[in-house]
Structure formats: structure tokens, C-alpha cells
C-alpha positions as CSV (number, residue, x, y, z in Angstrom):
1,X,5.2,-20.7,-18.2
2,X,6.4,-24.1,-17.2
3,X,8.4,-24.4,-14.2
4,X,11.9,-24.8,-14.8
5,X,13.0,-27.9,-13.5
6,X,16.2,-29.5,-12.9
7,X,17.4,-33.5,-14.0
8,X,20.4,-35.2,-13.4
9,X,22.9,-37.4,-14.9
10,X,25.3,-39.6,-12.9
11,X,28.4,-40.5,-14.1
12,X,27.5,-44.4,-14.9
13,X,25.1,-43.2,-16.7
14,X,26.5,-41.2,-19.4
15,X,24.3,-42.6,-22.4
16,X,21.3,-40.8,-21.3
17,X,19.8,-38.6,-23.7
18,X,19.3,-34.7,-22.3
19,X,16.0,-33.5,-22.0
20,X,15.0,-35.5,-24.9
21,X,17.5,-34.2,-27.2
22,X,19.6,-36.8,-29.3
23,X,22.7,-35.7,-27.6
24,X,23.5,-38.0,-24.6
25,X,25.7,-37.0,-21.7
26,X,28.8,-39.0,-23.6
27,X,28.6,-37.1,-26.8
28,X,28.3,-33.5,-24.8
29,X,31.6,-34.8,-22.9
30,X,33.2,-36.1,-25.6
31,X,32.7,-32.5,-28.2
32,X,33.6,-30.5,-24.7
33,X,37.1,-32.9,-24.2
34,X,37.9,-31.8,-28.0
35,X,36.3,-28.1,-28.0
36,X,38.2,-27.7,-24.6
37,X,41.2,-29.7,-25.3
38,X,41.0,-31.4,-22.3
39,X,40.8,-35.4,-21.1
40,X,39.4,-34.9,-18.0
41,X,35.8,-36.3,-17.5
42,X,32.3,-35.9,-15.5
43,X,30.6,-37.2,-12.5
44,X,27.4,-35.4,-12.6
45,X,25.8,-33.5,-15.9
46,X,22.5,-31.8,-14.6
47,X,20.0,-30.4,-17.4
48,X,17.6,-27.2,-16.9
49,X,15.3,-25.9,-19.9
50,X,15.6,-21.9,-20.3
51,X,13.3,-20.1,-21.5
52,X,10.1,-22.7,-22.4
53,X,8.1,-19.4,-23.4
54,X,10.6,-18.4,-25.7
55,X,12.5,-19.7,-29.1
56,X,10.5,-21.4,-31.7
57,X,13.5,-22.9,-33.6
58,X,15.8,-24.8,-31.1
59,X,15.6,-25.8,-27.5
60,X,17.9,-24.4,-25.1
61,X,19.4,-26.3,-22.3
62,X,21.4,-25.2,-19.3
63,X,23.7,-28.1,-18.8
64,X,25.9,-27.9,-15.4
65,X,29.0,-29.9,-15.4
66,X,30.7,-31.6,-12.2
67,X,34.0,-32.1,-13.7
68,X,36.1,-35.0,-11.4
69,X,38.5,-32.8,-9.9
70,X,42.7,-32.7,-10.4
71,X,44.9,-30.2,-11.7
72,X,43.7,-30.1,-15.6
73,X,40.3,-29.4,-14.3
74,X,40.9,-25.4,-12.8
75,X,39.1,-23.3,-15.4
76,X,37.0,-25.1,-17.3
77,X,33.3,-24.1,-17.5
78,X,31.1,-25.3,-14.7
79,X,28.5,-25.1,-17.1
80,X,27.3,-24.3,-20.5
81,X,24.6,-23.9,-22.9
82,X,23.4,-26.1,-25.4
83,X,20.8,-25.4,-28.0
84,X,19.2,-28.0,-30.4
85,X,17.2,-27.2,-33.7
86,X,13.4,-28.0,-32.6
87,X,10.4,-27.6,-34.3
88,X,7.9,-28.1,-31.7
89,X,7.4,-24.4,-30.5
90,X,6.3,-24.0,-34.3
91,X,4.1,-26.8,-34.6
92,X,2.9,-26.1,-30.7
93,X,1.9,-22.3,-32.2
94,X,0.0,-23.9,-35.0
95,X,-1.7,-26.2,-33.0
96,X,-3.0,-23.0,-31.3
97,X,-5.0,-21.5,-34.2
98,X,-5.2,-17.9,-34.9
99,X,-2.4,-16.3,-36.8
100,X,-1.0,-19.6,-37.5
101,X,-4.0,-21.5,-38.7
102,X,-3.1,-21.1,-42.3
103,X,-0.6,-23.7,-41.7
104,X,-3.1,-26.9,-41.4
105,X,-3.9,-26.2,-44.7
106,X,-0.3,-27.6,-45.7
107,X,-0.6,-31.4,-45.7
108,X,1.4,-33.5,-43.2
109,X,4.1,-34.0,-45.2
110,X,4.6,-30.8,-46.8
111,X,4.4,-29.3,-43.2
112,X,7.3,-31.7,-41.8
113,X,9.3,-31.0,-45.1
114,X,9.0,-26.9,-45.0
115,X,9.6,-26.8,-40.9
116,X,12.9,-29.3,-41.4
117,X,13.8,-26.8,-44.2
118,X,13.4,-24.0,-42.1
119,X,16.1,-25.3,-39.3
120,X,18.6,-26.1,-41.4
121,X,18.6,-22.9,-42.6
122,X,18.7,-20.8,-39.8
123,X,20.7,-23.4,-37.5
124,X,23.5,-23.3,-40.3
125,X,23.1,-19.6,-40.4
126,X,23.9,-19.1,-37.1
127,X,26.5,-21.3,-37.0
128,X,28.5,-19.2,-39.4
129,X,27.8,-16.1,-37.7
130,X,29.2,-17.8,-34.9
131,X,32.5,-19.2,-36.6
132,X,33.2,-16.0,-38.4
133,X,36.9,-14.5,-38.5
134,X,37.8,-12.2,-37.3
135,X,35.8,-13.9,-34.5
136,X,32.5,-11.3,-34.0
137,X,32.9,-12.5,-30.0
138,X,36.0,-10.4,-29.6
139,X,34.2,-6.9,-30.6
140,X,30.7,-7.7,-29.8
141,X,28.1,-8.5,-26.9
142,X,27.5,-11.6,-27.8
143,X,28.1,-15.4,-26.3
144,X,31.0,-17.1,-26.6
145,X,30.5,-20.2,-28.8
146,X,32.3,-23.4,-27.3
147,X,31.2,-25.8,-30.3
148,X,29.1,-26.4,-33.2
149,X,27.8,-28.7,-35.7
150,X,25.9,-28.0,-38.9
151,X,23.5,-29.7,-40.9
152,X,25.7,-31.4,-43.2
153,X,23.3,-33.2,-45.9
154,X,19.9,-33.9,-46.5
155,X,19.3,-36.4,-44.4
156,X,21.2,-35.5,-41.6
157,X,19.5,-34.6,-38.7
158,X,22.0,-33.8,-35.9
159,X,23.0,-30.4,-35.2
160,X,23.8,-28.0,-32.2
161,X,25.3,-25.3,-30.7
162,X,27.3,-24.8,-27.3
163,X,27.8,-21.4,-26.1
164,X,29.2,-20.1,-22.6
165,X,26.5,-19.7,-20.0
166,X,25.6,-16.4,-19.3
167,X,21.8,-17.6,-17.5
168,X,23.1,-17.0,-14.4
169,X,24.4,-13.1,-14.7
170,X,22.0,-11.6,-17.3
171,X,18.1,-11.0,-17.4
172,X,16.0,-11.3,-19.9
173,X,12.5,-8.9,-20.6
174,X,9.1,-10.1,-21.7
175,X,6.8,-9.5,-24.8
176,X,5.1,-7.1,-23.2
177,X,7.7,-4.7,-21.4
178,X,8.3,-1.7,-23.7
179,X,12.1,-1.6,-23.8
180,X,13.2,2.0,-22.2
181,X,14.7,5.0,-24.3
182,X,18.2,4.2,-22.7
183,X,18.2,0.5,-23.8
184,X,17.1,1.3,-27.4
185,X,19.9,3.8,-27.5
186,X,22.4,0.8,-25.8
187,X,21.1,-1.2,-29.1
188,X,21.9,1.0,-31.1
189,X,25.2,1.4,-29.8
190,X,25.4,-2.5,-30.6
191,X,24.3,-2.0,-34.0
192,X,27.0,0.0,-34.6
193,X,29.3,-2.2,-33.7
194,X,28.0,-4.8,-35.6
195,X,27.9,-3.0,-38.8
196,X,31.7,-1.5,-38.1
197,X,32.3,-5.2,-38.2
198,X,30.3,-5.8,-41.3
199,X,32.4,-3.0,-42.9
200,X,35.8,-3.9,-41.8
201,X,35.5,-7.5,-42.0
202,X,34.0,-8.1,-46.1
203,X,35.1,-12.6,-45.6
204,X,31.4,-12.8,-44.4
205,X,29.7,-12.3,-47.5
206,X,31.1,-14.8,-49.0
207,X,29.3,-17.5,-46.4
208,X,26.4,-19.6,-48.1
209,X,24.7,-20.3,-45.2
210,X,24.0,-16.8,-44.4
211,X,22.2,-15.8,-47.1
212,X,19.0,-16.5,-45.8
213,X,15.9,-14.6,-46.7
214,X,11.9,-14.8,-45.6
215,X,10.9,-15.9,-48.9
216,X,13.3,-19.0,-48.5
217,X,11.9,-19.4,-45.0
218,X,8.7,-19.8,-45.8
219,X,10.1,-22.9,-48.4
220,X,8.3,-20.9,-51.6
221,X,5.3,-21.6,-49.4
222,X,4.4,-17.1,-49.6
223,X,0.8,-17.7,-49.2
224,X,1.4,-18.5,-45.7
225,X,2.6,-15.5,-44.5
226,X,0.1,-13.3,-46.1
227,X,-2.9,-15.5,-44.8
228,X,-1.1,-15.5,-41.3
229,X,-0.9,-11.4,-41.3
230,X,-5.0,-11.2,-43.3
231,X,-5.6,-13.9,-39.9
232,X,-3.9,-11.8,-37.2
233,X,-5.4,-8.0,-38.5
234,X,-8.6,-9.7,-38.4
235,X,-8.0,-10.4,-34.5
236,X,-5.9,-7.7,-33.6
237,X,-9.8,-5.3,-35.2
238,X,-11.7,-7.7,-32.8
239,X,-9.6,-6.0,-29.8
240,X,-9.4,-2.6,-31.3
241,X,-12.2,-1.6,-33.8
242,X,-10.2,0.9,-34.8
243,X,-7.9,-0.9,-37.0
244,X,-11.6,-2.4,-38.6
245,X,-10.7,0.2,-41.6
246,X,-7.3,-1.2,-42.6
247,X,-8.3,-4.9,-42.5
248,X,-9.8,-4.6,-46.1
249,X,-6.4,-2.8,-46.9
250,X,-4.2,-5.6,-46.5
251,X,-4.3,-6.4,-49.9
252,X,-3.0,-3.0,-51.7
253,X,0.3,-3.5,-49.0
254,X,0.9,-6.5,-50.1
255,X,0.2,-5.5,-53.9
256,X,3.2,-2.4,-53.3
257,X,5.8,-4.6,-52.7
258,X,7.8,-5.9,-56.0
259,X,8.9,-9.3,-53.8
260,X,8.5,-10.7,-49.9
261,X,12.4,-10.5,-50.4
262,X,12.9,-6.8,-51.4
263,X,14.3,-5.7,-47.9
264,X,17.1,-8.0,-48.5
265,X,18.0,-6.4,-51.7
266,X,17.3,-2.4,-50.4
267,X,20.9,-1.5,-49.8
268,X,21.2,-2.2,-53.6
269,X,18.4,0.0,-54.2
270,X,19.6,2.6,-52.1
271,X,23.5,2.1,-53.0
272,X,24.7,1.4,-49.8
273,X,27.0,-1.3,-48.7
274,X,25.6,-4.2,-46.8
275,X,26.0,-4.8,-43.5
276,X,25.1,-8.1,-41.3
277,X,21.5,-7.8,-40.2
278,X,21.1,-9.9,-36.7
279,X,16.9,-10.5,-38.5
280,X,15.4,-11.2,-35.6
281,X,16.4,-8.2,-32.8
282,X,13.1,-8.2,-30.5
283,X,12.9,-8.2,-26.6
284,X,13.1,-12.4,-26.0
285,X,16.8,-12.0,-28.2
286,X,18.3,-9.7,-25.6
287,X,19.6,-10.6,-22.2
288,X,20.5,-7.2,-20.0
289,X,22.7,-6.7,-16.9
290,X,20.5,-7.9,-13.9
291,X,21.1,-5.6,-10.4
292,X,21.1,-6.6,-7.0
293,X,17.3,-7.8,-7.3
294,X,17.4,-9.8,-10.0
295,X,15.4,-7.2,-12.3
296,X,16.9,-6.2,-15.2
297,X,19.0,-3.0,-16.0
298,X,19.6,-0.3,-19.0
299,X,22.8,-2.3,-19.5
300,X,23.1,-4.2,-22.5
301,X,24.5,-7.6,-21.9
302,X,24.5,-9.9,-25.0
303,X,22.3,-10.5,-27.8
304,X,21.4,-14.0,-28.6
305,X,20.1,-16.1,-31.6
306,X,21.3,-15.3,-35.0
307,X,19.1,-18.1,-36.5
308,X,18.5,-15.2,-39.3
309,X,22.0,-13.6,-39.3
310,X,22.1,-11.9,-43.5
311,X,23.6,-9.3,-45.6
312,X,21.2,-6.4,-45.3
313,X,20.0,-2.5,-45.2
314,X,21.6,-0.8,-41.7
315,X,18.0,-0.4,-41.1
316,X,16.2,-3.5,-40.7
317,X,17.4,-4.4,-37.0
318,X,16.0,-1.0,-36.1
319,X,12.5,-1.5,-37.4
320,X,12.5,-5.0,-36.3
321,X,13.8,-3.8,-32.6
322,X,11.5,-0.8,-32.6
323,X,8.1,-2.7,-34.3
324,X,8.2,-5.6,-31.7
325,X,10.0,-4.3,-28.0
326,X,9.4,-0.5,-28.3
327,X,5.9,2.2,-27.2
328,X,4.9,4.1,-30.4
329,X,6.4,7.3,-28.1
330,X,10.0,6.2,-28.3
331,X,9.5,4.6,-31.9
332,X,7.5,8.2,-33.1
333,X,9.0,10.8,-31.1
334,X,12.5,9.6,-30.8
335,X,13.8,8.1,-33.9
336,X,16.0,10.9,-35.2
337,X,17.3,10.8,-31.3
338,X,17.8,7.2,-31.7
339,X,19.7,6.8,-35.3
340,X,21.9,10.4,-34.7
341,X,23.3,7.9,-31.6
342,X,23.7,5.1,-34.5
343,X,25.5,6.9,-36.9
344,X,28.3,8.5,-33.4
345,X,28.6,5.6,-32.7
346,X,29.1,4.0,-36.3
347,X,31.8,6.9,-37.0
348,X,33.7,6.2,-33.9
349,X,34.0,2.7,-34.3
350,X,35.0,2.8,-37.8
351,X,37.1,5.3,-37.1
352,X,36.2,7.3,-40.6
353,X,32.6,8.9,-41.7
354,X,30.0,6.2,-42.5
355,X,29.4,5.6,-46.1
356,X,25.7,6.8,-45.7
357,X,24.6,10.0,-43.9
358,X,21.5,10.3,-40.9
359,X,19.1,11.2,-44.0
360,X,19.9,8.3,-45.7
361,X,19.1,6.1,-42.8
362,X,16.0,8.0,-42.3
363,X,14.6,7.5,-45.6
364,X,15.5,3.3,-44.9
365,X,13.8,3.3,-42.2
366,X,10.7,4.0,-43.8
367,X,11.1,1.6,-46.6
368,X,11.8,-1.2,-44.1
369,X,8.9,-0.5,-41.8
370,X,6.6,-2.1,-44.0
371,X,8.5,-5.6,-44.3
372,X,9.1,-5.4,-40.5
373,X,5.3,-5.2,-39.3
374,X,4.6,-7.5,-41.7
375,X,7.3,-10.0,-40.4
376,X,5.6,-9.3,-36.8
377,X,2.2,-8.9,-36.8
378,X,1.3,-11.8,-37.3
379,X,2.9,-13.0,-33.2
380,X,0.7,-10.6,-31.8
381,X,-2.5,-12.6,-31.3
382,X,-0.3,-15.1,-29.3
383,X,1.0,-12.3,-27.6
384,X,-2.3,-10.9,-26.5
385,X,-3.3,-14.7,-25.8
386,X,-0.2,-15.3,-23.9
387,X,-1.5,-12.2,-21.4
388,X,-5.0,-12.3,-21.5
389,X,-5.5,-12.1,-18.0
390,X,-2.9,-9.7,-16.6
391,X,-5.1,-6.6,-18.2
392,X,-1.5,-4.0,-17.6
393,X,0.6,-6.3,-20.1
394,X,-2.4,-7.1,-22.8
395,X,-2.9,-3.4,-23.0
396,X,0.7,-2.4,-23.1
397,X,0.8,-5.1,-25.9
398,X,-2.6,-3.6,-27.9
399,X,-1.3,-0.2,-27.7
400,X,2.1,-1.6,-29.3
401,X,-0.2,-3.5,-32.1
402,X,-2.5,-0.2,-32.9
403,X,0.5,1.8,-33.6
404,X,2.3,-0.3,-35.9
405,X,-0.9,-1.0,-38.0
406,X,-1.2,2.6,-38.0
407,X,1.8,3.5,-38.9
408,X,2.5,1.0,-41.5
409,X,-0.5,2.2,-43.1
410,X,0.5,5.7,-42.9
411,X,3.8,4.9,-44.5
412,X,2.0,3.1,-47.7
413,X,0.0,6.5,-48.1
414,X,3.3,8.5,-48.1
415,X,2.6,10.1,-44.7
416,X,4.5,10.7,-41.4
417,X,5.0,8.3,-38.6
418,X,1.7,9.3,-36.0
419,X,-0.4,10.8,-38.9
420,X,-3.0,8.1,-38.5
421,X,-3.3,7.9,-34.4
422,X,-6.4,8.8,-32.9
């Protein structure tokens, strides 16, 4: 990872674009002065990337503010964060090869038009999860949003988002740390929430902007995603031989599902009521409690970037969350453990019995494992890339991928979780 380094703007010098964004240090003052209802102004603005291993959508920007000091400045935020739709992580990860390579085959054009397609959708997405009402902030662990700005037309090409800074109190985790039993069971606790929230609060489903699937991610561009996952099993059999046997079986997956979108019709299927899937809950989305070290705790802090924030099944987050940041022992051995804590929780917040019982999120969880791996799979070459030569984390990270090929496959032929593991 690229050291994180610090810049500086100086008061007198206020039209300088941060970190190569199109924002300058006027415009950040002058949305802050509205967002903030304040008129008091800046000497210094300093600038710090977060996170350059992480986030393949936006940018994200620590910007510390030295407000001129009098008696309107007490309480306003000494910093804050501001995230900017980016493509170049994407176009960086295709550059790479591997999983991605099935992107060069898009022309120039094409490839501009689907990744500009692809942040406007999820930066508008998460902008109306963000500006919800009741406000989500007040009930969940989530930042605080200062300000934003959609995408307002077709040519516009301005957007961001400014959220309190939490960088300095939390802690994120890495690809290849296997999130702990008492975490997942902290997340699930959050799901809960979130989905009390869902139930409660019905105004979000009537928001456009989150109705975003994978199938209008990709930009009617499917092949992509199935030559990305036929790309990444192919790698993943060169480290394990194992999963040799399943690489040929890509195919009849893909064949049993009706539509890349059917997890985002499921509760339909299974006549439940939506809730609001977060749609991308993995390990670099969390930020946890850090203790007096600096490493992080059990204690959930926030969840962050709801790019692909949607009306969905209660299960998705789960087999996103448990596919990507969990070992196949806490995924295998303690689901039921896992979802019983779901559905407490769910009850208590809601303050009535859920409308769906344990077995009913059982039986989702299996029908959304299947759209889950194959949402994922595809990162894990880069993963094993990105720790090729810290031999601990690439074989935490192999024994992850084995087990959800495995198991995906083992779902497909109607069989139980682990029946396939050698």
C-alpha cells in the first residue's frame, strides 16, 4: 500500500483542487458554510487519502480543517471526510489482468460509458440511503453525512459525499483477516437493526435511485461477469487442484439461475417483505472500535459505503458478509448460531415477532449463496496477488476461496454446507 501522505492548503490559496479531485478548497468551504450554517472561514485545509488499497468506486479524502478562530467557530468539525465517485481503482484492476481481463475486450468507448454508468448509479444510491427519513444515522452505526450532491443529468459529472470523520477512532481489518465469531454476531446485531428500520420505515422504497441491481451494474454488459468468475476459477484451480473438477462446472451454475438479478426479486419468491440490503457488507466496509494499541476490537463501530444500498432478501448481507470476511468453520459450523442472534435481535427491535421465522431464513440463505460467490469470486485472484508474499495471509485467503467453491457447488447439487470438503 502507498504511504499515506499529507498536503496542504493555505488560506490564499483556496482554488486549489484536493488531491486531484474537481473540488477545490473554496467549494469544500463554501458547501460546509451552508451544510453547517455557519460564515466563518479557513486558514489551512490539509488533505490525506484513506484507504488507497481499498474502494474501487470513489476516492476518499481526510480533509482537516483549521477554522480562523472566534466565537461561531466552537463545535464545528475539525475535520471531515470527503469521498468522490472514481473510476480508476476499476480501470487500475483491469489493467492488472486476471479476473478482470474480460474487460479489454469492451472497446474504449464502451468501457468509459459502462464505468461512468456504474458511478452514477451507486453514488446516487448511496446518497439516498444517506438522506433517508427517518434519518438511518439516528438508529444505526453508520456515519454521519454532512453533505451531498448527486448526479443530476447525463452530462453532469460532479458529485460527492461528506460524512463525519470517524479515521481517527475506528480500525479497519484486511482481506485476509477472518472476521471472529463475536464480530459476525455484532453484524448481525446490525442487520437487525437495519432491517427493523426497513420494516418500520416503508418511504424508502419508493426511492429510484436505490433500486440498483448487478445486472444494471454491469450496463446489460452480463458476459462480463461470467467470463470474470470462468477467469478467476481457472486461477483460483492453479493454487488448489482441487477445485480442477468444478471449473468445467461453471456452466450448469450459471445455466440454474432464471436471471443474474433473481436475488433481487427472492423475497417475492419466498413472500417476504423486503428489507434494505447494505450489497456490499465485506471486511474493507467495516471500521471496528480500535483499543489502546491501535488494533482493532470485537466492537462494531460503523459500516461504511452503501454504493449498493437496495430492496432485498434478509439474507443477502449474510452470505455476502460470511462468503468474503468469514473461515468456512464460522460460515459451516455456526450459521444457525449466527441467524438465531438475527432473528433476537430483529424481534427486540421491532418490538413484535418478525414476519419470517429462523427456518425461513435458513432456507434464504441457501438460495443466496450462489449469487453471493458469484458476486465475489471473481476478487480473489487480486486478493491472493495482493499477498503473495506474506504466505500466513495467502493461505488464510486460499482456504476462504476452497470453501466457498465448494460449498457453492454443494448447494447446486442439493447438498449440505461441508459435504464437498476434503
Amino acid at each position: 500500500m502507498a504511504p499515506e501522505v499529507e498536503t496542504h492548503i493555505l488560506s490564499q490559496n483556496l482554488t486549489k483542487k484536493i488531491e486531484n479531485t474537481f473540488i477545490t478548497g473554496q467549494y469544500l468551504l463554501s458547501v460546509l458554510q451552508k451544510a453547517l450554517n455557519t460564515d466563518c472561514t479557513v486558514g489551512k485545509i490539509s488533505s490525506k487519502v484513506l484507504g488507497s488499497d481499498r474502494g474501487f468506486l470513489s476516492v476518499v479524502i481526510r480533509v482537516g480543517l483549521e477554522w480562523i478562530e472566534n466565537e461561531k467557530s466552537d463545535g464545528l468539525p475539525r475535520s471531515v471526510v470527503l469521498k468522490v465517485p472514481s473510476s480508476a481503482k476499476l480501470l487500475e484492476a483491469e489493467e492488472s489482468g486476471g479476473a478482470f481481463e474480460s474487460e479489454r475486450q469492451l472497446s474504449e468507448d464502451v468501457k468509459q460509458d459502462v464505468f461512468h454508468y456504474l458511478l452514477v448509479m451507486t453514488h446516487n444510491a448511496e446518497c439516498s440511503f444517506y438522506q433517508l427519513q427517518p434519518s438511518p444515522e439516528t438508529v444505526l452505526r453508520i456515519p454521519k453525512l454532512i453533505a451531498a450532491k448527486k448526479y443530476l443529468s447525463a452530462g453532469d459529472s460532479q458529485a460527492y459525499i461528506i460524512l463525519e470523520d470517524l479515521s481517527e477512532t475506528t480500525v479497519g481489518r484486511g482481506p485476509a483477516e477472518d472476521l471472529p465469531l463475536s464480530a459476525v454476531l455484532q453484524l448481525a446485531d446490525f442487520l437487525a437493526e437495519l432491517h427493523a428500520y426497513s420494516l418500520t420505515n416503508t418511504e424508502w422504497l419508493l426511492d429510484s435511485d436505490m433500486k440498483l441491481t448487478f445486472g444494471k451494474m454491469l450496463g446489460g454488459h452480463d458476459q462480463i461477469n461470467r467470463d470474470a468468475v470462468q477467469k478467476s476459477l481457472e486461477l483460483l484451480a492453479e493454487e488448489l487442484p482441487v477445485l480442477k473438477q468444478y471449473v468445467g462446472r461453471l456452466g450448469q451454475l450459471y445455466a440454474s439461475l432464471e436471471d443474474i438479478d433473481y436475488i433481487y426479486t427472492l423475497y417475492e419468491d419466498l413472500e417476504v417483505p423486503p428489507v434494505i440490503c447494505m450489497g456490499d457488507l465485506w471486511v474493507n466496509n467495516i471500521l471496528w472500535k480500535g483499543d489502546e494499541h491501535g488494533k482493532p476490537t470485537n466492537d462494531l463501530a460503523v459500516v461504511l459505503d452503501w454504493q449498493c444500498a437496495h430492496p432485498g432478501i434478509m439474507t443477502e448481507d449474510f452470505g455476502r458478509l460470511l462468503v468474503s470476511s468469514a473461515s468456512s468453520d464460522t460460515r459451516r459450523n455456526h450459521l444457525e448460531e449466527i441467524l438465531e442472534r438475527y432473528m433476537t435481535t430483529l424481534e427486540k427491535k421491532l418490538g413484535a415477532p418478525a414476519p419470517f421465522d429462523l427456518e425461513k431464513v435458513m432456507s434464504a440463505f441457501r438460495q443466496s449463496f450462489k449469487h453471493c460467490f458469484l458476486r465475489i469470486v471473481a476478487a480473489y485472484p487480486l486478493f491472493i496477488k495482493m499477498y503473495a508474499t506474506n504466505d500466513t495471509a495467502k493461505k488464510t485467503i486460499l482456504d476462504r476461496c476452497q470453501s466457498i467453491v465448494e460449498d457453492a457447488f454443494a448447494v447446486f447439487d442439493g447438498k449440505d454446507f461441508g459435504a464437498y470438503s476434503k
